[in-house]
Backbone as ProteinMPNN parsed JSONL, in Angstrom:
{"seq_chain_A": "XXXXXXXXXXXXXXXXXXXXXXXXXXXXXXXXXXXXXXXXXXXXXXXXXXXXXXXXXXXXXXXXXXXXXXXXXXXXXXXXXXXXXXXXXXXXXXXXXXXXXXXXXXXXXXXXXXXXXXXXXXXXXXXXXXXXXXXXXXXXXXXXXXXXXXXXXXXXXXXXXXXXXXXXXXXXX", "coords_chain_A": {"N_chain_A": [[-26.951, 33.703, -11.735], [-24.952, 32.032, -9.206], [-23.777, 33.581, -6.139], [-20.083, 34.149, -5.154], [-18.751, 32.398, -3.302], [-16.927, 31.343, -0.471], [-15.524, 28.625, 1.254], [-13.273, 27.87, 3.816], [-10.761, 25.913, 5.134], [-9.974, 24.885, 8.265], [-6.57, 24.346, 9.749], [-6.034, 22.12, 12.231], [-3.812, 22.066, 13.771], [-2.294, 24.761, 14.153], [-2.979, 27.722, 13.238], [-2.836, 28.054, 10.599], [-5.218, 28.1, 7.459], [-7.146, 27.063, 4.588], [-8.264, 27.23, 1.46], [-8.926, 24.616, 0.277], [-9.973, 20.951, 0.798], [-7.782, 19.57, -0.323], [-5.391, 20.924, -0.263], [-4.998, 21.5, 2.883], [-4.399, 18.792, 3.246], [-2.107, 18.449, 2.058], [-0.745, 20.387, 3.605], [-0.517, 19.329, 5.998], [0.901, 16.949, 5.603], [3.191, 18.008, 4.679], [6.046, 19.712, 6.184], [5.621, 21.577, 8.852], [4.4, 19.575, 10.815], [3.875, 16.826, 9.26], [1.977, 14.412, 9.655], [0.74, 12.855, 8.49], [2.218, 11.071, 7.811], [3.704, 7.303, 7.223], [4.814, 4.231, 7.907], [7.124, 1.614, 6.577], [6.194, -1.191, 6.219], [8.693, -3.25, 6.026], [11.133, -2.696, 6.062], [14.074, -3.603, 7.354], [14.789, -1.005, 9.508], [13.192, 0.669, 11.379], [11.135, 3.259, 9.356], [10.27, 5.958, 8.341], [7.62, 7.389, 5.47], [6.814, 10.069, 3.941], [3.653, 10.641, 2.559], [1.494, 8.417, 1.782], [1.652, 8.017, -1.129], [4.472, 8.211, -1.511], [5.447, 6.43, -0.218], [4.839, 3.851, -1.628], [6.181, 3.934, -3.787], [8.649, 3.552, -2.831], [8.46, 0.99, -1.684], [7.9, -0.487, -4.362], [10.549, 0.02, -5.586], [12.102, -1.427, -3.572], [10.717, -3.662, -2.355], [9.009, -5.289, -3.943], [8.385, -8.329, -4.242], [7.482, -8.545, -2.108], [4.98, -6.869, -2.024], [3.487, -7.876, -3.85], [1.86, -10.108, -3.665], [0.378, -8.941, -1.888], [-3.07, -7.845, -1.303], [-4.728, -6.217, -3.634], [-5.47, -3.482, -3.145], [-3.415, -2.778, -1.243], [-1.11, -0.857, -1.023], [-3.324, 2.033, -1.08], [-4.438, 4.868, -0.799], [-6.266, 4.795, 1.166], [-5.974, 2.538, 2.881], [-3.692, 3.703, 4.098], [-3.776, 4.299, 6.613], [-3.936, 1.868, 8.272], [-1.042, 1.799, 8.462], [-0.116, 4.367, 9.552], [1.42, 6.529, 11.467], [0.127, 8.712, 12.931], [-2.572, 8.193, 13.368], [-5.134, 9.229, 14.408], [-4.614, 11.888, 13.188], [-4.662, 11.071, 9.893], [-7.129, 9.682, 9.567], [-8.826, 11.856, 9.989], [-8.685, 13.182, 7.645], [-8.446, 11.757, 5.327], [-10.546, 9.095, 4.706], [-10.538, 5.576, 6.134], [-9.781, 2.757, 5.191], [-12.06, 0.041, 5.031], [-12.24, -1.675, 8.017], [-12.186, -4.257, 7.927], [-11.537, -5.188, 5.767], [-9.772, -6.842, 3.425], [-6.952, -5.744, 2.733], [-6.842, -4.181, 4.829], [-6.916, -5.829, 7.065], [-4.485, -7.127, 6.315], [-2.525, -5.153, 6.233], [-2.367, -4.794, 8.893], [-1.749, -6.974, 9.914], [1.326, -6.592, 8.648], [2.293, -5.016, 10.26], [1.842, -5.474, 13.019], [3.678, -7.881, 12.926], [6.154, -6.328, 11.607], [6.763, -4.651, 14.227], [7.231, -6.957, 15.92], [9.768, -7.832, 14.879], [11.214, -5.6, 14.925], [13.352, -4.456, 16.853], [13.135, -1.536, 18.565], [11.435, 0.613, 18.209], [9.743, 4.083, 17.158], [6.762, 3.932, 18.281], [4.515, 1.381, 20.22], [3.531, -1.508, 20.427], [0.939, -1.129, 21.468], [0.323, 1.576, 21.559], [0.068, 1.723, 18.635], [-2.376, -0.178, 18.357], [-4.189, 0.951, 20.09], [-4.031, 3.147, 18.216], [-5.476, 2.276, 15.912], [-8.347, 1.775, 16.585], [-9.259, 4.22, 16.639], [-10.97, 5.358, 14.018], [-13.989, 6.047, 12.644], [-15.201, 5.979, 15.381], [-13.964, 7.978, 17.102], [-13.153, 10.283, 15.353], [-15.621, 11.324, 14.412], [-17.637, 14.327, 13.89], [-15.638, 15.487, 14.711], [-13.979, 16.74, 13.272], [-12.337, 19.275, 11.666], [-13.315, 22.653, 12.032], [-15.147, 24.54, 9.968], [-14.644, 27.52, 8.141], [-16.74, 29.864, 7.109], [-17.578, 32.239, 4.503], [-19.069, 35.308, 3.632], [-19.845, 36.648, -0.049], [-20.855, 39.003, -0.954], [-23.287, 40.552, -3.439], [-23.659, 43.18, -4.865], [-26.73, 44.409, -3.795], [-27.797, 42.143, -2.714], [-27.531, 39.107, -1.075], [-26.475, 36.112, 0.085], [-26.09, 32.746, 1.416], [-22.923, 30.916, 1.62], [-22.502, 27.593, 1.106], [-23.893, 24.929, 3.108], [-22.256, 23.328, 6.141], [-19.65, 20.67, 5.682], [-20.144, 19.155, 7.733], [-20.187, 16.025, 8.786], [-21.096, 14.947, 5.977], [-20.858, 12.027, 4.309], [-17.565, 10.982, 4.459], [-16.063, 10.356, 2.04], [-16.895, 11.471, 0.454], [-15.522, 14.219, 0.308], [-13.228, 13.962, -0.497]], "CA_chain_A": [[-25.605, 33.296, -11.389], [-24.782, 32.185, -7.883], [-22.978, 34.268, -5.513], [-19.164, 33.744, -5.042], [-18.975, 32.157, -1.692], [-15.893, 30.312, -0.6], [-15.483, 27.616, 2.18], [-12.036, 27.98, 4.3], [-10.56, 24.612, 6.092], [-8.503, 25.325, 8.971], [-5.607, 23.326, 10.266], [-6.43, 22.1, 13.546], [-3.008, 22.285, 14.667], [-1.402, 25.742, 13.329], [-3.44, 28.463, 12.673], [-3.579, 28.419, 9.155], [-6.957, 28.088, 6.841], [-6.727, 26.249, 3.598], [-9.112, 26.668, 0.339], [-9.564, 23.237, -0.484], [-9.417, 20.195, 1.909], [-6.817, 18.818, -0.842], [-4.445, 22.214, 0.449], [-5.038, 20.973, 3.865], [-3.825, 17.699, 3.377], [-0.767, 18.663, 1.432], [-0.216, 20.853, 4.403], [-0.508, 17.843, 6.829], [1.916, 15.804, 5.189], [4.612, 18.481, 5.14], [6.679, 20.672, 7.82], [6.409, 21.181, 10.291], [3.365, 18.933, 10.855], [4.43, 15.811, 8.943], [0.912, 13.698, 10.181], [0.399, 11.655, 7.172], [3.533, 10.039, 7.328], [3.609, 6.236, 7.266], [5.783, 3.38, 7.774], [7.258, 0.538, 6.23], [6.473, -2.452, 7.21], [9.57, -4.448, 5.171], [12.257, -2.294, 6.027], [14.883, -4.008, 8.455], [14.634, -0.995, 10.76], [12.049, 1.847, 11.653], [11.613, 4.619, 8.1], [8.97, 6.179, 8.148], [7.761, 8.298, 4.566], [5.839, 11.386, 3.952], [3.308, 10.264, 2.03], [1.482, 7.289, 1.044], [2.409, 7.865, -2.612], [6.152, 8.283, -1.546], [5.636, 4.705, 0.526], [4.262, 3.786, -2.499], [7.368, 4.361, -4.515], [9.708, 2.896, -2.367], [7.871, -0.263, -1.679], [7.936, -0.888, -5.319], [11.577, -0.272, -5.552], [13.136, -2.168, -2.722], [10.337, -4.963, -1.679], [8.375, -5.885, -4.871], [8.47, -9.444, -3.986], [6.643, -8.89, -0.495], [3.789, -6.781, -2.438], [3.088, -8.727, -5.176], [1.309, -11.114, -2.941], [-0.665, -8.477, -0.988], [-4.555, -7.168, -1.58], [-4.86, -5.026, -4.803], [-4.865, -2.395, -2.897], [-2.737, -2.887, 0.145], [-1.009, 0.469, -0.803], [-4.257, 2.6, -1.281], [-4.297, 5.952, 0.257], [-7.436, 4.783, 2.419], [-5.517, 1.749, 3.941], [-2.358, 3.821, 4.564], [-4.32, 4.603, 7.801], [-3.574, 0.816, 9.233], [0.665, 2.038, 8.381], [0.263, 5.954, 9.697], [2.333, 7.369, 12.522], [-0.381, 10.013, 13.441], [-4.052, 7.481, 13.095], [-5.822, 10.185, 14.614], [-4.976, 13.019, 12.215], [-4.842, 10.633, 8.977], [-8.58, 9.839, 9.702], [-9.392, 13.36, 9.762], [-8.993, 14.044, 6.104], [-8.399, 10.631, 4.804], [-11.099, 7.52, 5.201], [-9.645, 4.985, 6.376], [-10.412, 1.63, 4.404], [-12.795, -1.268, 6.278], [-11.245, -2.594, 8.552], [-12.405, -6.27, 8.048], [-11.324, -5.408, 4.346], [-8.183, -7.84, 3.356], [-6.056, -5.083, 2.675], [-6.684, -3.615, 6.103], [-6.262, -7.067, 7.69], [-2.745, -8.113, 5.647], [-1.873, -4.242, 6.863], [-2.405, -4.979, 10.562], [-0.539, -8.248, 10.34], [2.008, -6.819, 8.742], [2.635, -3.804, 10.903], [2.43, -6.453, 13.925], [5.162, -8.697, 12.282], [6.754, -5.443, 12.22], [7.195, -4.164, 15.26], [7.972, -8.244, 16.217], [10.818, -8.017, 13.75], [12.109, -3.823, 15.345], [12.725, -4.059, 18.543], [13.502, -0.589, 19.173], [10.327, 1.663, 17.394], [9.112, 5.223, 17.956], [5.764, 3.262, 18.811], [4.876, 0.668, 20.442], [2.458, -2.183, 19.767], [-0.143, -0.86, 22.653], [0.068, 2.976, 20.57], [-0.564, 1.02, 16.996], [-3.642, -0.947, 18.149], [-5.355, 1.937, 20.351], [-4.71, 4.331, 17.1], [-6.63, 1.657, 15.032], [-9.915, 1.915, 17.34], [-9.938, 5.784, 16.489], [-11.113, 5.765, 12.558], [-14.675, 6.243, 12.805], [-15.439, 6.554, 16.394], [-13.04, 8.968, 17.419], [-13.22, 11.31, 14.47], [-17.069, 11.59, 14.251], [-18.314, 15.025, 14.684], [-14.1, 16.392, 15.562], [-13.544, 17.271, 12.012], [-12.03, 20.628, 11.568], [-13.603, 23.462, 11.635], [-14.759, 25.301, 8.433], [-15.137, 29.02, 8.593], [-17.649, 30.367, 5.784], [-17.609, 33.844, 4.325], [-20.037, 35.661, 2.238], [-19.463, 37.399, -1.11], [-22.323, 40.064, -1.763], [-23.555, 40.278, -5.243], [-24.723, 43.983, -4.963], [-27.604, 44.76, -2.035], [-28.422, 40.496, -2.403], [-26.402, 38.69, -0.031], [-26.477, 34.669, -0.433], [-24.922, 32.613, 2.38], [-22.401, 30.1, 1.472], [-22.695, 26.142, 1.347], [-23.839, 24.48, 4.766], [-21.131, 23.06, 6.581], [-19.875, 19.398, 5.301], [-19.693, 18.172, 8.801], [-21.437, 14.951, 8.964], [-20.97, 14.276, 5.196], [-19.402, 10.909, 4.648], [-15.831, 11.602, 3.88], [-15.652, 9.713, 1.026], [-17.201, 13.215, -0.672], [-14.832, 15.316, 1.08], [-11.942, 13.859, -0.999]], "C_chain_A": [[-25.474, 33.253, -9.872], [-23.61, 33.076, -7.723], [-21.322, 33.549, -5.496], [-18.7, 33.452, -3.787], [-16.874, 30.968, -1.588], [-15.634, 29.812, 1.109], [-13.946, 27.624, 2.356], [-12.098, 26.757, 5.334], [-9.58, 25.492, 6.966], [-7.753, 24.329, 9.691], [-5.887, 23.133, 11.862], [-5.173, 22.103, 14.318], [-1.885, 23.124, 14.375], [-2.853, 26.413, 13.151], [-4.016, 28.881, 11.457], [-4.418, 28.291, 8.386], [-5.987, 27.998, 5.471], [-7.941, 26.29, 2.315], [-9.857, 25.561, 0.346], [-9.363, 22.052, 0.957], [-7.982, 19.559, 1.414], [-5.284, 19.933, -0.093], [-4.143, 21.537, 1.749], [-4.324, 19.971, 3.939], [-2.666, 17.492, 2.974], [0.025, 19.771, 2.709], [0.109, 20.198, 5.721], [0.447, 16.913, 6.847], [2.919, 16.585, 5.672], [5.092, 19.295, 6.261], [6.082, 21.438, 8.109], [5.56, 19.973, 11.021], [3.697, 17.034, 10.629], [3.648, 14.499, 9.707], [0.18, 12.89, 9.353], [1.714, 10.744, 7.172], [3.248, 8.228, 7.721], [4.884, 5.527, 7.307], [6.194, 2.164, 7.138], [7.363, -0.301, 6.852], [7.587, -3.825, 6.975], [10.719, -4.489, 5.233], [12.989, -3.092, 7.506], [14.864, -2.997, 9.465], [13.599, 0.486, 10.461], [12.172, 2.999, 10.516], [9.915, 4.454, 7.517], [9.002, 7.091, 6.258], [6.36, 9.095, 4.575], [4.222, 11.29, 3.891], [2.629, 8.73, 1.996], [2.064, 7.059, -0.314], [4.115, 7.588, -2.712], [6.447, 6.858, -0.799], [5.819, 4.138, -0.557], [5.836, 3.018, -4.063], [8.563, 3.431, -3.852], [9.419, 1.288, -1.829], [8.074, -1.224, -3.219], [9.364, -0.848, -5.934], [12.666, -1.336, -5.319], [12.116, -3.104, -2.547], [9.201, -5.285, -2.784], [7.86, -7.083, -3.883], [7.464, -9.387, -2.446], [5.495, -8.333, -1.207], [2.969, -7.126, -3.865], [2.648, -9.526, -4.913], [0.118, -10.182, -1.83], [-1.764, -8.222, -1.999], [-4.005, -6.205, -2.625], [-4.584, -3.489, -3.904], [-4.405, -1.846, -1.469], [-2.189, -1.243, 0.638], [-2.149, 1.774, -1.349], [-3.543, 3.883, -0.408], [-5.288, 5.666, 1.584], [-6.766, 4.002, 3.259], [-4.371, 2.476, 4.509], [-2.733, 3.935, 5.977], [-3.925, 3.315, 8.694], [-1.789, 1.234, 9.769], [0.711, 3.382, 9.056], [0.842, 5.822, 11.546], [1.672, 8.081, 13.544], [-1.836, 8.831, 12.954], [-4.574, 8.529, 13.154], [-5.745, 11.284, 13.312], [-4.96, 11.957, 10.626], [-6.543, 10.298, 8.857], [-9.143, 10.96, 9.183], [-9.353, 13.817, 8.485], [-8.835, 13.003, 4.932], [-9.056, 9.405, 4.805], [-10.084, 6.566, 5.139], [-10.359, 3.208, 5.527], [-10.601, 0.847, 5.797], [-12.125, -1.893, 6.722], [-11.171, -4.245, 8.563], [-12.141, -6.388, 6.489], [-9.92, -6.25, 4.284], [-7.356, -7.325, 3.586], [-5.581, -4.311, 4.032], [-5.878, -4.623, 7.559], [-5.051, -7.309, 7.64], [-1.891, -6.82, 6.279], [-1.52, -3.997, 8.604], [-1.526, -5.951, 10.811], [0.756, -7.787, 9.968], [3.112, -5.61, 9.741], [2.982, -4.697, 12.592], [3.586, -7.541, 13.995], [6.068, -7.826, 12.879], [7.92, -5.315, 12.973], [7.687, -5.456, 16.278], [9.559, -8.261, 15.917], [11.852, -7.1, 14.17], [12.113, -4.179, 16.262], [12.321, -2.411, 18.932], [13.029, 0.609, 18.001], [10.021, 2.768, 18.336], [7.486, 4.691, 19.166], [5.391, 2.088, 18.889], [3.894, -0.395, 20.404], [1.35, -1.454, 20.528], [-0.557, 0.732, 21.469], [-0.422, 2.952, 19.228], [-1.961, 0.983, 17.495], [-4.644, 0.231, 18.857], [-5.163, 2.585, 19.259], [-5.165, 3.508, 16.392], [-7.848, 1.667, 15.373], [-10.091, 3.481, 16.918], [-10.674, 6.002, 15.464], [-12.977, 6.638, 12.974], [-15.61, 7.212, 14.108], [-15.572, 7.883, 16.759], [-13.374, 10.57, 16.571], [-14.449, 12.168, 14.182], [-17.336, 13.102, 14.689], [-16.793, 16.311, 14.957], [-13.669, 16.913, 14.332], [-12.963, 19.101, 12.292], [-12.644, 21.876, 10.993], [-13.555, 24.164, 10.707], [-15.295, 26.674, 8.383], [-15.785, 29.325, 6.422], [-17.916, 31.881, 5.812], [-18.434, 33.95, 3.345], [-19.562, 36.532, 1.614], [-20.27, 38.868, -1.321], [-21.759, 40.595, -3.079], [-24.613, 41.469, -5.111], [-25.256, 44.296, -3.652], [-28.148, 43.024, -1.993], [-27.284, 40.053, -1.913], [-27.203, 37.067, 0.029], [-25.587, 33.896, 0.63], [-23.767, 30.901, 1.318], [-22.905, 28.399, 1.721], [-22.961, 25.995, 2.651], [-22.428, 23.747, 4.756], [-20.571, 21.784, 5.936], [-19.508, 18.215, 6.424], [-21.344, 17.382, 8.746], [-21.892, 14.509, 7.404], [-20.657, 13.308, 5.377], [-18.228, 11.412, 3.916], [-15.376, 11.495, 3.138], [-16.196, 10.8, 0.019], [-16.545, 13.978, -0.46], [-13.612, 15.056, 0.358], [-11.635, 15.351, -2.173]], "O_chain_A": [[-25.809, 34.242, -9.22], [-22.749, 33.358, -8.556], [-21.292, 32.367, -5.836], [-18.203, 34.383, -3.153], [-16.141, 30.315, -2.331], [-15.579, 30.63, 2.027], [-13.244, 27.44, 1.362], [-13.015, 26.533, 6.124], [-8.777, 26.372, 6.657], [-8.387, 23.438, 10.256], [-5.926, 24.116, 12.602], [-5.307, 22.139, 15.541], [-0.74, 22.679, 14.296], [-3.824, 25.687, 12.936], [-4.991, 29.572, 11.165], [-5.099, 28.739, 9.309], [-4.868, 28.442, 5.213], [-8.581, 25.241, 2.231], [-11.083, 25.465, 0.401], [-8.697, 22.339, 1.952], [-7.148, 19.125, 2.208], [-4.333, 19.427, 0.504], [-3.053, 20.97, 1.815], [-3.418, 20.07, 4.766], [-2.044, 16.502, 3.359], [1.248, 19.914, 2.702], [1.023, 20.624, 6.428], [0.801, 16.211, 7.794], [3.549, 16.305, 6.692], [4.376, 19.465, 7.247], [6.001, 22.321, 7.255], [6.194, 19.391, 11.902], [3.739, 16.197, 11.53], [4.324, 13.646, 10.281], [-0.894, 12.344, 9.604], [1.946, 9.793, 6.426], [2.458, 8.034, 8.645], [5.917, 6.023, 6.858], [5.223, 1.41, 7.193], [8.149, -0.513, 7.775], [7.489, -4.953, 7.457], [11.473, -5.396, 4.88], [12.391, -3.093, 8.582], [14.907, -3.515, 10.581], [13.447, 1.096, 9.403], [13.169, 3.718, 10.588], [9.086, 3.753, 6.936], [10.091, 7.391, 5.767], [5.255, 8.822, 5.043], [3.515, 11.694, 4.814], [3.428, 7.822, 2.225], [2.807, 6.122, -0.603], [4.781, 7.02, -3.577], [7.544, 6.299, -0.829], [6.979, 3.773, -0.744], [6.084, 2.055, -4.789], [9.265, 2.678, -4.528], [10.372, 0.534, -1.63], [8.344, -2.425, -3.206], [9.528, -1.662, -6.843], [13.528, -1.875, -6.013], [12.84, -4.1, -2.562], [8.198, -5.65, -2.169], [7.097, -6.885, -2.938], [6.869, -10.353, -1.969], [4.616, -9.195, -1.226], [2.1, -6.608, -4.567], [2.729, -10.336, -5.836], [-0.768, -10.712, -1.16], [-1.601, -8.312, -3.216], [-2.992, -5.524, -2.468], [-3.681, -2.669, -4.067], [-4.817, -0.896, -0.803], [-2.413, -0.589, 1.657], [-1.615, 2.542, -2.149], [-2.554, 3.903, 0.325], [-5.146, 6.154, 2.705], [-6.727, 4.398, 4.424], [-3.921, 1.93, 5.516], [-1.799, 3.591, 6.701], [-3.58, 3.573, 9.846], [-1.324, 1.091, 10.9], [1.898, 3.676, 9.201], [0.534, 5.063, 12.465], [2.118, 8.23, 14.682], [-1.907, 8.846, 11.725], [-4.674, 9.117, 12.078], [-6.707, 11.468, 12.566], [-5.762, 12.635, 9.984], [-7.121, 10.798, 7.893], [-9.81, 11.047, 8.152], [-9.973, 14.839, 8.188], [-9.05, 13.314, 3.761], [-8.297, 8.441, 4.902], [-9.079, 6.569, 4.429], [-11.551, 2.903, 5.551], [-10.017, 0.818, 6.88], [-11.374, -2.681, 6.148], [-10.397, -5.081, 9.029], [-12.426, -7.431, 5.9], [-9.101, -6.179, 5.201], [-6.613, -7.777, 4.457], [-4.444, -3.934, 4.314], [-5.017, -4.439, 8.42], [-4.411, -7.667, 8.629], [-0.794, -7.053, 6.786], [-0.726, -3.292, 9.226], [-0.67, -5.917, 11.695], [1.647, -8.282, 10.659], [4.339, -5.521, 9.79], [4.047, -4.598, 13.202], [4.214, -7.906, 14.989], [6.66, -7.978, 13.948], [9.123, -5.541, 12.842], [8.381, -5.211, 17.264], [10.403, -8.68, 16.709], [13.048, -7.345, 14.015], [11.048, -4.366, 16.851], [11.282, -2.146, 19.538], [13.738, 1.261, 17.234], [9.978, 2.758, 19.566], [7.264, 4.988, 20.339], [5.676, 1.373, 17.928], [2.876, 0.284, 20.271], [0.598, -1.077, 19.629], [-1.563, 0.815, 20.766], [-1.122, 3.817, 18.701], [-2.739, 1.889, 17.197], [-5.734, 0.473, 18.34], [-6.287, 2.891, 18.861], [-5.677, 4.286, 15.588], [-8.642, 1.562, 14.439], [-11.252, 3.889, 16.906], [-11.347, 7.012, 15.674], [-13.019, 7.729, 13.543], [-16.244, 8.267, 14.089], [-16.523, 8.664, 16.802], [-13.722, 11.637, 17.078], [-14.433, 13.346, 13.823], [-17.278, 13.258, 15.909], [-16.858, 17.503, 15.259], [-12.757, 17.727, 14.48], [-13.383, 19.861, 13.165], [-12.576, 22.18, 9.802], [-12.485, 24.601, 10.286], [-16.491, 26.844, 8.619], [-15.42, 29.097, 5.269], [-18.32, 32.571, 6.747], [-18.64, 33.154, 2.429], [-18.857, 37.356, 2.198], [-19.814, 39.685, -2.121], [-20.673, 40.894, -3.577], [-25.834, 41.318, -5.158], [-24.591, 44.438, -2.625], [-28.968, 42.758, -1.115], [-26.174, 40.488, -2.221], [-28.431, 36.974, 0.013], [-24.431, 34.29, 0.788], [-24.248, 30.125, 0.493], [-23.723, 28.161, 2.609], [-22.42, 26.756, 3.453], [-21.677, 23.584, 3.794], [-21.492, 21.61, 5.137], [-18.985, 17.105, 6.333], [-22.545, 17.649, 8.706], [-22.898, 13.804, 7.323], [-20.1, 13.107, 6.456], [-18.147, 12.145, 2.93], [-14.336, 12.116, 2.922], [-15.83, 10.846, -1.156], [-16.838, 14.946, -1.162], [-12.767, 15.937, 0.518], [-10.552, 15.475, -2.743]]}, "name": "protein", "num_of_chains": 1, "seq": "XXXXXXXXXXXXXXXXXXXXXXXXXXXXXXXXXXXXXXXXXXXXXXXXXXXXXXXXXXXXXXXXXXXXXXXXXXXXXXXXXXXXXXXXXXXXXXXXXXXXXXXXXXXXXXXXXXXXXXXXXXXXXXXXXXXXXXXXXXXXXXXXXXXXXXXXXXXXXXXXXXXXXXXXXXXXX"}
């Protein structure tokens, strides 16, 4: 029987350490933090939501008709990364879908429409397009530290998993 080892995420901006990365990311979204949030790109004026899933929701409410013509999966959690508020930290625990993928494309145009459409946004086209150069690059290597503890099983002592920096991320979900 292996040892009982357990892998701690920690929030890179707060102190706190997280089980799972899924913990993490549910701690990301909400207060005080609120670094997953995304925006609509349909709404007459700047509203942002928590969530992709909660975009998600309200997209399908109020603007059917505009995504019923986008990419299958325009609202993905991977593309929400073209719509996020915070690029930088959505990267960090979220891949971000290819950017030469449709859905990434139709999300860039329509986030540039946009901010055509708002005058008067938290951010401003120049802050969009540099946080789209960060996904890959940027993130490589900056992941958040994962502190590893050992269990002992007796006088045998077993170390925990190696680190999963430098997985691809798409295992890290």
């Amino acid at each position: 029987m292996r040892p009982s080892s357990q892998v701690e995420v920690k929030c890179w901006l707060c102190p706190m350490t997280f089980r799972t990365r899924r913990q993490l990311k549910n701690h990301l979204a909400a207060a005080p933090h609120k670094r997953l949030s995304v925006v609509c790109v349909w709404c007459p004026e700047e509203k942002s939501y928590r969530r992709m899933v909660d975009l998600k929701e309200h997209i399908m409410a109020n603007h059917r008709s505009k995504i019923e013509i986008m990419p299958y999966s325009f609202l993905s959690e991977n593309n929400g990364f073209w719509m996020s508020n915070y690029p930088e930290t959505y990267a960090k625990v979220i891949s971000p879908s290819n950017e030469n993928s449709q859905e990434a494309m139709k999300a860039r145009i329509e986030v540039l429409e946009f901010l055509n459409r708002v005058g008067n946004t938290n951010r401003k086209k120049e802050d969009w397009t540099l946080g789209w150069k960060c996904p890959r690059e940027m993130v490589r290597g900056t992941q958040e530290e994962e502190v590893e503890q050992e269990k002992p099983m007796g006088h045998i002592h077993q170390h925990a998993p190696p680190s999963m920096k430098g997985w691809p991320s798409s295992n890290l979900h």
